[in-house]
C-alpha positions in Angstrom: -60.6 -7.4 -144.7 -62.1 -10.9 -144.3 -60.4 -14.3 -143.7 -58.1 -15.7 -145.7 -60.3 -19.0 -145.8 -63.9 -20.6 -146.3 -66.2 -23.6 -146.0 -66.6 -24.7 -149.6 -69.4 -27.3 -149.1 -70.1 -30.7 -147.0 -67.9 -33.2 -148.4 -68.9 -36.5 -146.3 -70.2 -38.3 -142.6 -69.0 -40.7 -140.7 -71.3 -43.5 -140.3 -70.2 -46.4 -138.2 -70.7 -50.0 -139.2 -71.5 -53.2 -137.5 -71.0 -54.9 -140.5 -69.5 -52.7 -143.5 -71.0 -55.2 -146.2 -74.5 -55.0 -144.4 -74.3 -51.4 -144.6 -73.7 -51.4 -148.2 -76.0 -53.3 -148.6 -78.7 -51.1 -147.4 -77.3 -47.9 -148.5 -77.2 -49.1 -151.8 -81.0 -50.2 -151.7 -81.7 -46.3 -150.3 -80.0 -45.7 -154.0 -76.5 -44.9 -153.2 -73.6 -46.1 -155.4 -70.0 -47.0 -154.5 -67.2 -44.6 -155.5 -64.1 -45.8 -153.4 -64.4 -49.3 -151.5 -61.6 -48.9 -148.7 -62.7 -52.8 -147.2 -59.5 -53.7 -148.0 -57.2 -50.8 -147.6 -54.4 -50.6 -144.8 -54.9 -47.3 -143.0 -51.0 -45.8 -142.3 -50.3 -45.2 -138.4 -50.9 -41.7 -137.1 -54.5 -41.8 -139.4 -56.2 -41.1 -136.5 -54.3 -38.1 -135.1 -56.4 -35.7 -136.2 -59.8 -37.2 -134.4 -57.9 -37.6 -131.1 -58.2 -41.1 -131.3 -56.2 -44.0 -130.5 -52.9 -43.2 -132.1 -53.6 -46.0 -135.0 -57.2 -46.9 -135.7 -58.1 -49.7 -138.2 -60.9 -50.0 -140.2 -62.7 -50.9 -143.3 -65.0 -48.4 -145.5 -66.6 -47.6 -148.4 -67.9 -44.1 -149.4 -71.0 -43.7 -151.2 -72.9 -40.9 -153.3 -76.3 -40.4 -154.7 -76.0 -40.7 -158.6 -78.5 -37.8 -158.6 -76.1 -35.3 -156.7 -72.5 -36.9 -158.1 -70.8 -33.8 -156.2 -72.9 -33.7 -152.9 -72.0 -35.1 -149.6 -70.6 -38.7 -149.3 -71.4 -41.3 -146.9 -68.4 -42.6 -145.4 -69.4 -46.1 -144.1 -66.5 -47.3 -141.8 -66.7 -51.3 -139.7 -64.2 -49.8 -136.9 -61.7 -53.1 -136.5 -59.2 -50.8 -133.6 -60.9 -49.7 -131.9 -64.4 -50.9 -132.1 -67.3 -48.3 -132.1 -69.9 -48.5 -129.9 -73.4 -48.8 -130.8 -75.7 -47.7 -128.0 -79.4 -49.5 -127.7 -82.1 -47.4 -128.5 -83.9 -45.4 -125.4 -86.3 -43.2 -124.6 -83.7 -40.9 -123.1 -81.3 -40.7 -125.8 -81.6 -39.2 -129.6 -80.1 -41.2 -132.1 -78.3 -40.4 -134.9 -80.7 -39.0 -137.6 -79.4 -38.7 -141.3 -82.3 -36.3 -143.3 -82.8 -36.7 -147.2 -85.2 -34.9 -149.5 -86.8 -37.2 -151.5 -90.0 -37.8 -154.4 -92.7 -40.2 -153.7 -92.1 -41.4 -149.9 -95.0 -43.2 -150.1 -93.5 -45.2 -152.7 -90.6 -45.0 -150.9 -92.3 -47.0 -147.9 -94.0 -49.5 -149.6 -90.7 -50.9 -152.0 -88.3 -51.3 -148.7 -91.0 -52.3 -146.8 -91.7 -54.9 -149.1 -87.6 -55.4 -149.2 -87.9 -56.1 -145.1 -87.0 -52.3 -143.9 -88.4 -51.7 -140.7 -89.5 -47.9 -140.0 -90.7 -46.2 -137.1 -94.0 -45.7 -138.0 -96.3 -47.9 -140.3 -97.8 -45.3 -142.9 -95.5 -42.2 -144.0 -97.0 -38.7 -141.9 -97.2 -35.9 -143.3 -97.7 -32.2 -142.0 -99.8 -30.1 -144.7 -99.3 -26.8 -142.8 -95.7 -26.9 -142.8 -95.3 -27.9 -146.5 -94.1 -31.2 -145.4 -96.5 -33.4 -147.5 -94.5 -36.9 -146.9 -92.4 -38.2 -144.0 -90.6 -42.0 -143.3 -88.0 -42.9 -141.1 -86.5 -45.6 -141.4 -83.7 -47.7 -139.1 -80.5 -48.3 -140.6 -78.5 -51.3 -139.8 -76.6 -49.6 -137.6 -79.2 -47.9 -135.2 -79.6 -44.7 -137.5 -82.8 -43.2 -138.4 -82.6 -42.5 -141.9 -85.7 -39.9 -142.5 -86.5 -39.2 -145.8 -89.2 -36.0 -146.1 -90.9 -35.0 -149.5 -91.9 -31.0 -149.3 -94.1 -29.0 -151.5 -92.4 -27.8 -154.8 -90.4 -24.6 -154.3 -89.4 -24.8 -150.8 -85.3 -25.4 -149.8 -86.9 -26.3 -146.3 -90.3 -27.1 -143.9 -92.6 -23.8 -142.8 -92.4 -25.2 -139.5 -91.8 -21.7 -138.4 -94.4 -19.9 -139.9 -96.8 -22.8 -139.5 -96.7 -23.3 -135.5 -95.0 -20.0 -134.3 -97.9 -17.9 -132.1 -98.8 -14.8 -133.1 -97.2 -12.2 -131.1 -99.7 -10.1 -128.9 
């Protein structure tokens, strides 16, 4: 018999803000739209219980969707007031936060938030033909993110980056 419960899908992420208005800002250029804006709501104590957090954290948030996907994953943008989040410096030795979206025309893409003062991490899209990837921008969030937005060849849920640099076996 199998367990009495089950995943149903991803429902949101956490991404902390240095400035929640900022964020919005930025998000909403990427295409995202409001659907509950929490700047102004008092969180009850205890709200942080479940993260193992400072017994009564204080913040102010907004969550997001993509008009295109209404009942995919939100972003749940949150300025931390108690305590404050800490926002690392990028380094060589350590991997930021990367949020992945599939998306049409990155070289589009590149050139309007470019244009709107978006700075990216490399200065023409890449692409990798063999893997079915056939555009790739990443882009820096507000908040130290890398925001990466991949197009792939019609038909595929995800890159042949497998079957494309896997050797043979003897």
């Amino acid at each position: 018999m199998g367990e009495a419960w089950r995943l149903r899908h991803f429902y949101h992420t956490i991404v902390n803000a240095r400035d929640i208005d900022e964020s919005v800002r930025f998000y909403e250029m990427l295409g995202f739209v409001i659907v509950s804006d929490r700047r102004d709501a008092i969180w009850p104590d205890g709200s942080g219980a479940s993260f193992a957090l400072v017994p009564n954290p204080k913040g102010r948030g907004v969550l997001m969707i993509l008009p295109s996907d209404p009942e995919g994953p939100m972003l749940d943008l949150i300025e931390w007031q108690v305590p404050k989040a800490d926002f690392p410096e990028p380094a060589p030795t350590r991997i930021p936060r990367v949020l992945a979206f599939r998306a049409e025309n990155v070289r589009a893409a590149h050139l309007a938030l470019k244009a709107k003062g978006v700075r990216f991490t490399t200065d023409e899209p890449t692409s990798i033909p063999e893997a079915g990837i056939t555009g790739c921008i990443v882009a820096y969030d507000p908040n130290g993110n890398l925001i990466e937005m991949i197009e792939l060849e019609p038909g595929l849920r995800h890159s042949k980056i497998k079957e494309a640099f896997t050797p043979p076996k003897p």
